[in-house]
VEXDREN-2710 file (C-alpha; in Angstrom, 1 decimal):
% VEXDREN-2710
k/r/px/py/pz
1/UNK/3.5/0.4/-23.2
2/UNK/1.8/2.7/-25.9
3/UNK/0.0/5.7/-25.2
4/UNK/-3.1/3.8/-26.9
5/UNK/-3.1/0.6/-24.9
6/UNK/-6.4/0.0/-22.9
7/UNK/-5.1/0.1/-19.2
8/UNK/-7.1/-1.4/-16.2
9/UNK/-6.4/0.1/-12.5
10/UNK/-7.9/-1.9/-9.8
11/UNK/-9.3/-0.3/-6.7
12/UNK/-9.0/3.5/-9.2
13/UNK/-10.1/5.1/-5.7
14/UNK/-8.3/4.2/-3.3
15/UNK/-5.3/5.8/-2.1
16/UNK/-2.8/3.8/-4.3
17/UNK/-4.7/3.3/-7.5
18/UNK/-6.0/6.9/-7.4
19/UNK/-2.0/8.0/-7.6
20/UNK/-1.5/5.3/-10.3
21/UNK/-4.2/6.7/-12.5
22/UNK/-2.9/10.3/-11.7
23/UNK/0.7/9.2/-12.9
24/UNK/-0.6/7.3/-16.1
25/UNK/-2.3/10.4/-17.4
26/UNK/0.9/12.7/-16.6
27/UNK/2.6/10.2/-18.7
28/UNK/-0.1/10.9/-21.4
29/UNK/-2.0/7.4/-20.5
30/UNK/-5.4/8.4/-21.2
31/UNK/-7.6/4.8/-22.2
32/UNK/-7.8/3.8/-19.1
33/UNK/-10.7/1.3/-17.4
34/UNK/-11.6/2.2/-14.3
35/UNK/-14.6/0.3/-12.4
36/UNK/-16.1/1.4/-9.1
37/UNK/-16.5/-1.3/-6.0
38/UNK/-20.1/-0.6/-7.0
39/UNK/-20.1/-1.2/-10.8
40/UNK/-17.5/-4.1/-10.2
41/UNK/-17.3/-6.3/-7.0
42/UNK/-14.0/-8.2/-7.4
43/UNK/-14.9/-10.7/-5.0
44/UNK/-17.3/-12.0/-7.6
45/UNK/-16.0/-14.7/-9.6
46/UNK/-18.1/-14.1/-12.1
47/UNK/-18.5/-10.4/-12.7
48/UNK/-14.9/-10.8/-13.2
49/UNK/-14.9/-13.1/-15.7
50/UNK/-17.6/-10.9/-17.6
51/UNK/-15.7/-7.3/-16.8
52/UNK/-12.7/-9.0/-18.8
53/UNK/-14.2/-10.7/-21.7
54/UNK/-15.8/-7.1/-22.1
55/UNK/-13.4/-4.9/-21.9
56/UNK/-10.0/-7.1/-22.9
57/UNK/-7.1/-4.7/-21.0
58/UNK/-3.8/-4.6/-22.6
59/UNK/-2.1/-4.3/-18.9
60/UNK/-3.7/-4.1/-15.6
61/UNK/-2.2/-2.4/-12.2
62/UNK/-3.9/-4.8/-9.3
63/UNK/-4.4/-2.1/-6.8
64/UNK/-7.6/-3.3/-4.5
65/UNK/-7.5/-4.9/-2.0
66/UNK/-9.1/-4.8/1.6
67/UNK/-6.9/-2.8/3.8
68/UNK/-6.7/-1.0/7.6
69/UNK/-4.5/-0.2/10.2
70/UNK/-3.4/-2.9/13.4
71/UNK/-7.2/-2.4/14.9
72/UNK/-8.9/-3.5/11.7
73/UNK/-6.4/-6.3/10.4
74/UNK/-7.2/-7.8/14.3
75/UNK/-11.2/-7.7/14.4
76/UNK/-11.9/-8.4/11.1
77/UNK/-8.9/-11.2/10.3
78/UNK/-11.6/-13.7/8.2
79/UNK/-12.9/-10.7/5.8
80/UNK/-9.3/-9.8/5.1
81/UNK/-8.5/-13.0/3.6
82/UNK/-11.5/-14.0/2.2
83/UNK/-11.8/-10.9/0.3
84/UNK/-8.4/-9.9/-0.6
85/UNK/-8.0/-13.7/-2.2
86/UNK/-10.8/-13.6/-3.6
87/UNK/-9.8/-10.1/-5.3
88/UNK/-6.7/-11.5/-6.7
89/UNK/-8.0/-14.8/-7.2
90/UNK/-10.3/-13.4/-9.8
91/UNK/-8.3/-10.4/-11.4
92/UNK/-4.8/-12.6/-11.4
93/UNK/-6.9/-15.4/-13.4
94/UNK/-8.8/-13.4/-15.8
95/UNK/-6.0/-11.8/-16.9
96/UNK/-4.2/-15.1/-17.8
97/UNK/-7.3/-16.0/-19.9
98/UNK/-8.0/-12.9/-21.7
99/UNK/-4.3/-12.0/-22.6
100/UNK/-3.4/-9.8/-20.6
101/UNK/0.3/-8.2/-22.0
102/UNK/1.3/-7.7/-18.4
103/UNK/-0.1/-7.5/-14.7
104/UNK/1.3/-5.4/-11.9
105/UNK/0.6/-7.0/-8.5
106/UNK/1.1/-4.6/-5.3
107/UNK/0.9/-6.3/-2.0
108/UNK/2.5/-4.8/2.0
109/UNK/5.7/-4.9/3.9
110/UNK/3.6/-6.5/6.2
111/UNK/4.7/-10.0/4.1
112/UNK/7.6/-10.3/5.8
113/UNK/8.8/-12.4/9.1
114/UNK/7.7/-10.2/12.2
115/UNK/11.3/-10.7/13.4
116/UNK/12.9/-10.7/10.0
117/UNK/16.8/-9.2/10.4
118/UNK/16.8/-5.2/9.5
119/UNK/16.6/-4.1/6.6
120/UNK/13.8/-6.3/4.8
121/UNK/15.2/-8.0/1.9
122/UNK/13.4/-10.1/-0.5
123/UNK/14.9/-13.4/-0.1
124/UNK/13.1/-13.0/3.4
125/UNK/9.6/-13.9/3.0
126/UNK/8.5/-17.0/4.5
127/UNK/11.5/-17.4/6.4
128/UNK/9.5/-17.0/10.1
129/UNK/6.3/-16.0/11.4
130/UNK/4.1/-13.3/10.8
131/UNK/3.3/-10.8/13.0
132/UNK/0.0/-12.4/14.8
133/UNK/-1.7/-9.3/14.2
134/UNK/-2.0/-9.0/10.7
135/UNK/-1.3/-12.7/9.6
136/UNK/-4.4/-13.0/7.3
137/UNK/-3.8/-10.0/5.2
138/UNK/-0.2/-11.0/5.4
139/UNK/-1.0/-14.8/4.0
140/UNK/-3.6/-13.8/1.4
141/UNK/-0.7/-10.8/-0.2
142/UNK/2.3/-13.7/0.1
143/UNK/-0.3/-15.8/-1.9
144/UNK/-0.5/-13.5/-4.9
145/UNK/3.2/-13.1/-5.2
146/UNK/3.2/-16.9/-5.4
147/UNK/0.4/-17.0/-7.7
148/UNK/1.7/-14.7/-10.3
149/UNK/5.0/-15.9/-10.2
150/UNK/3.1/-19.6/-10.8
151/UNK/1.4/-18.1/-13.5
152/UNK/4.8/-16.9/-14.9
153/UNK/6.4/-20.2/-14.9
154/UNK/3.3/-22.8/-16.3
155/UNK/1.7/-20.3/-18.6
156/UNK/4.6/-17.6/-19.3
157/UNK/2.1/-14.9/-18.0
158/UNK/4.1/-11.8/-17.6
159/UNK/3.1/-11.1/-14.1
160/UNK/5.4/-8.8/-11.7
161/UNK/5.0/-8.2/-7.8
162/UNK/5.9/-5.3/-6.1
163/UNK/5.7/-4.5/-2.2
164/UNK/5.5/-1.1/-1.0
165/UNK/6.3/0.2/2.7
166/UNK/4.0/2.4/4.7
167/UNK/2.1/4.6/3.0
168/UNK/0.4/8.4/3.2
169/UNK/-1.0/11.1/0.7
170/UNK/-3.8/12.0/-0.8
171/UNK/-7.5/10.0/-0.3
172/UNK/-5.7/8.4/2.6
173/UNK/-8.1/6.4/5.5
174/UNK/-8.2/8.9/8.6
175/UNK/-10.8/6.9/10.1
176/UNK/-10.3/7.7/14.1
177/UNK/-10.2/3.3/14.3
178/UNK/-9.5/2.1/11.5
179/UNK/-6.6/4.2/9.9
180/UNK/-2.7/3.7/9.9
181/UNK/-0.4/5.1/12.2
182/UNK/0.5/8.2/10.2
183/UNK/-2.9/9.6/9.4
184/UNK/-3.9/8.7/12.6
185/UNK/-1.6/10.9/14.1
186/UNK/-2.8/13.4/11.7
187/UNK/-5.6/13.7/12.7
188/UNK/-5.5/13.2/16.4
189/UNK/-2.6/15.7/16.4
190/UNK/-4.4/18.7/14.9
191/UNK/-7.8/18.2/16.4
192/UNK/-5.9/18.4/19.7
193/UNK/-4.6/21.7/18.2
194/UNK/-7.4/22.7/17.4
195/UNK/-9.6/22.2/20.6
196/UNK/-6.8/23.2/22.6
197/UNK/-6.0/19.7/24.5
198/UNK/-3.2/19.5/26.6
199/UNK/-2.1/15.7/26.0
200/UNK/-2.5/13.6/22.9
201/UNK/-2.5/9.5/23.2
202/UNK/0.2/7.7/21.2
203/UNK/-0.3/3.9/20.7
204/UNK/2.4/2.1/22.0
205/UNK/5.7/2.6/23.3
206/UNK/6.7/4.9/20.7
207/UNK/10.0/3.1/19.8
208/UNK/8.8/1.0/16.8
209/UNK/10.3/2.4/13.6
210/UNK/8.4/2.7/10.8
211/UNK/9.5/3.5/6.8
212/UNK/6.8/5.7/5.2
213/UNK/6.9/6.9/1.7
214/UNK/4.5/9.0/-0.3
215/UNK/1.4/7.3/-2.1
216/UNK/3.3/9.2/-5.8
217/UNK/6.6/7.9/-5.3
218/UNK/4.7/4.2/-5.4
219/UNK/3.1/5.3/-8.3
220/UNK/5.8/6.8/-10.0
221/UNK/7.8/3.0/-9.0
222/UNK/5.1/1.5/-10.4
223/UNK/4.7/2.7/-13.7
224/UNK/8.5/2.4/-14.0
225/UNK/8.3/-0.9/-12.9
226/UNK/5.4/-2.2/-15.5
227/UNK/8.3/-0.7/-18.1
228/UNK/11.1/-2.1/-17.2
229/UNK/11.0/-5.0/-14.7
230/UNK/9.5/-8.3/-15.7
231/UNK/11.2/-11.5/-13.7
232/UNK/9.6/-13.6/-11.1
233/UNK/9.7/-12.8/-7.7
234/UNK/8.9/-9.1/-6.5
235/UNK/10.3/-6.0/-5.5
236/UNK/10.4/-4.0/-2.9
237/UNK/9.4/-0.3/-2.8
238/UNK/10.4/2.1/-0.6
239/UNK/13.0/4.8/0.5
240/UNK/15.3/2.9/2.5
241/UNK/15.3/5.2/5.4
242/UNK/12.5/4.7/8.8
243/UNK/12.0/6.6/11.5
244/UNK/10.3/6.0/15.1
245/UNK/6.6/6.5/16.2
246/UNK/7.6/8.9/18.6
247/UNK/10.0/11.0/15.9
248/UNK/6.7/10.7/13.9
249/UNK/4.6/11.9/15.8
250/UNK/7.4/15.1/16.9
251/UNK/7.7/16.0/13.0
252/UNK/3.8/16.4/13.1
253/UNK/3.9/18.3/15.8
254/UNK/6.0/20.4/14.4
255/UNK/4.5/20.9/11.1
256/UNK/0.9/21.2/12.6
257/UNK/2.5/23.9/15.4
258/UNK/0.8/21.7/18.5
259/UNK/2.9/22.2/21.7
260/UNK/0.9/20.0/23.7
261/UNK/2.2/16.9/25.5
262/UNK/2.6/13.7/23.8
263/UNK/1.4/10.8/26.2
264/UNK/2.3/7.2/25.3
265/UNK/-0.5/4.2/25.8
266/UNK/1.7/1.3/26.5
267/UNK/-1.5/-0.7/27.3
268/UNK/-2.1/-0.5/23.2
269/UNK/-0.1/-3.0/20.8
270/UNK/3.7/-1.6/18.8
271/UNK/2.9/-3.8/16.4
272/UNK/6.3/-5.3/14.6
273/UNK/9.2/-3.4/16.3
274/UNK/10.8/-2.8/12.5
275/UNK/9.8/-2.6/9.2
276/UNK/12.8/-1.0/7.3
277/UNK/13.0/-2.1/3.5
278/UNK/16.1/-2.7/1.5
279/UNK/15.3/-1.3/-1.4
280/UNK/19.1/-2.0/-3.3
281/UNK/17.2/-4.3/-5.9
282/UNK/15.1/-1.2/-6.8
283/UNK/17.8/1.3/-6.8
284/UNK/20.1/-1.4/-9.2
285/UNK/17.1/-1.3/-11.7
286/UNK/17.5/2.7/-11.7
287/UNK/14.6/3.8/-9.5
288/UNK/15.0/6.2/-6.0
289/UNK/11.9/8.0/-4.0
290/UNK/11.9/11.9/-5.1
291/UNK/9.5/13.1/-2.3
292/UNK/11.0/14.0/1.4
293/UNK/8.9/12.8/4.7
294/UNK/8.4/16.4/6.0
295/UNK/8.1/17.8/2.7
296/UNK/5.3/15.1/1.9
297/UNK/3.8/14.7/5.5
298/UNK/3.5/19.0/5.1
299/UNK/1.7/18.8/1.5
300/UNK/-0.9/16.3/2.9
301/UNK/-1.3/18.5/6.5
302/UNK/-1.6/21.2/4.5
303/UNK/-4.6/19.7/2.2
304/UNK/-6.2/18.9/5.6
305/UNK/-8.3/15.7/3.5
306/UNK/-9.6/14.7/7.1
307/UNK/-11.8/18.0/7.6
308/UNK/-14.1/16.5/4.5
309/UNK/-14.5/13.4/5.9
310/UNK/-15.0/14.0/9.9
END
């Protein structure tokens, strides 16, 4: 990649593709195209098709995509598919036609078999079934990995897949509903502080173990991997390490001073019980997460993003 090629980050405002456009220009990667939902609706086959012939990016990062916590994957399972295939559909297609040098494709853990063995390897997906409760966002993200690695082999498209664990940092979702489990906790956690509550209400049993890693570390994989990986299939992203909802939701505790009682809702779905990710592929390229969990979950605590939005 040169400093002067024209660069196109999809969904530029969400939590992932803001990070990527904040690591490009570190890097010095300043021509960059950014289009708003507004100005650009990616489920539109045709505003697509226009958007590229116009602009003609030298390498995209496919960053949108319709996303949500357990609650929102459940109730609205059609728009999920529809709209995240139609997203990739449109931006993985274009970018064969208008010559695109190379395409970054970032999909979810959530890929993998719900009772896939610990840690998550690659040569895992569709080896069992999904986890019921996000199988359409699951089915649509397993279809773009197949779709650029089909583009790869009948056009020689240079199209690369990565798929990152959990996620938190800055312009995260802390929708009350709608939001995953760590800025959930968040914010549920310090309002409790806050308001002085005695109790707060953890989903679930508590013994689920999740892997979270900070939205710049992607970022950071992701620019190295648009440099330096380009073979089919895809890669995971992540630290390699997991911890449970309960130790979670401790460590916030702890960082947000709250010495109330932690209550667990067992009536309200786990989810899957594991989602570790073995990320030896990604360390053999030359790549490892820089960015602890208290020293990142205390950085976005401490930038309190949920006071702007309540």
């Amino acid at each position: 990649m040169n400093k002067s090629d024209k660069i196109y980050v999809a969904g530029h405002r969400g939590m992932v593709g803001s990070a990527i456009v904040r690591r490009l220009q570190a890097e010095g990667f300043n021509n960059l195209v950014l289009r708003t939902s507004a100005e650009l609706d990616l489920t539109q086959q045709q505003a697509v098709a226009d958007f590229f012939a116009a602009e003609k990016p030298d390498y995209v990062f496919m960053a949108a995509a319709k996303v949500g916590g357990i609650v929102a994957n459940n109730t609205y399972r059609a728009q999920f598919i529809y709209e995240n295939l139609m997203i990739q559909n449109n931006v993985i297609h274009q970018s064969y036609l208008h010559g695109v040098k190379k395409l970054l494709f970032l999909g979810s853990s959530c890929i993998y078999p719900k009772l896939a063995p610990q840690p998550l390897k690659e040569e895992y997906l569709l080896t069992g079934l999904l986890e019921p409760t996000n199988e359409p966002y699951a089915i649509a993200k397993i279809a773009g990995i197949k779709m650029c690695d089909a583009y790869r082999a009948q056009y020689g498209c240079r199209f690369i897949s990565a798929m990152p664990t959990n996620l938190y940092g800055p312009n995260d979702n802390y929708h009350p509903q709608n939001s995953h489990v760590l800025p959930a906790l968040l914010r549920k956690i310090h309002t409790a502080k806050t308001e002085g509550l005695p109790e707060v209400e953890i989903w679930g049993t508590g013994t689920p173990r999740r892997e979270l890693m900070h939205v710049d570390d992607l970022a950071d994989a992701c620019l190295f991997l648009m440099k330096n990986y380009d073979e089919e299939g895809f890669v995971n992203v992540g630290t390699g390490e997991d911890i449970t909802i309960s130790e979670l939701a401790q460590l916030i505790c702890r960082i947000a001073g709250y010495e109330g009682h932690l209550r667990y809702n067992t009536a309200q779905p786990d989810g899957t019980p594991r989602k570790l990710m073995d990320v030896s592929k990604l360390h053999s390229l030359g790549w490892r997460h820089s960015i602890s969990l208290t020293d990142g979950i205390r950085s976005v605590y401490q930038a309190q993003e949920w006071m702007q939005l309540a």
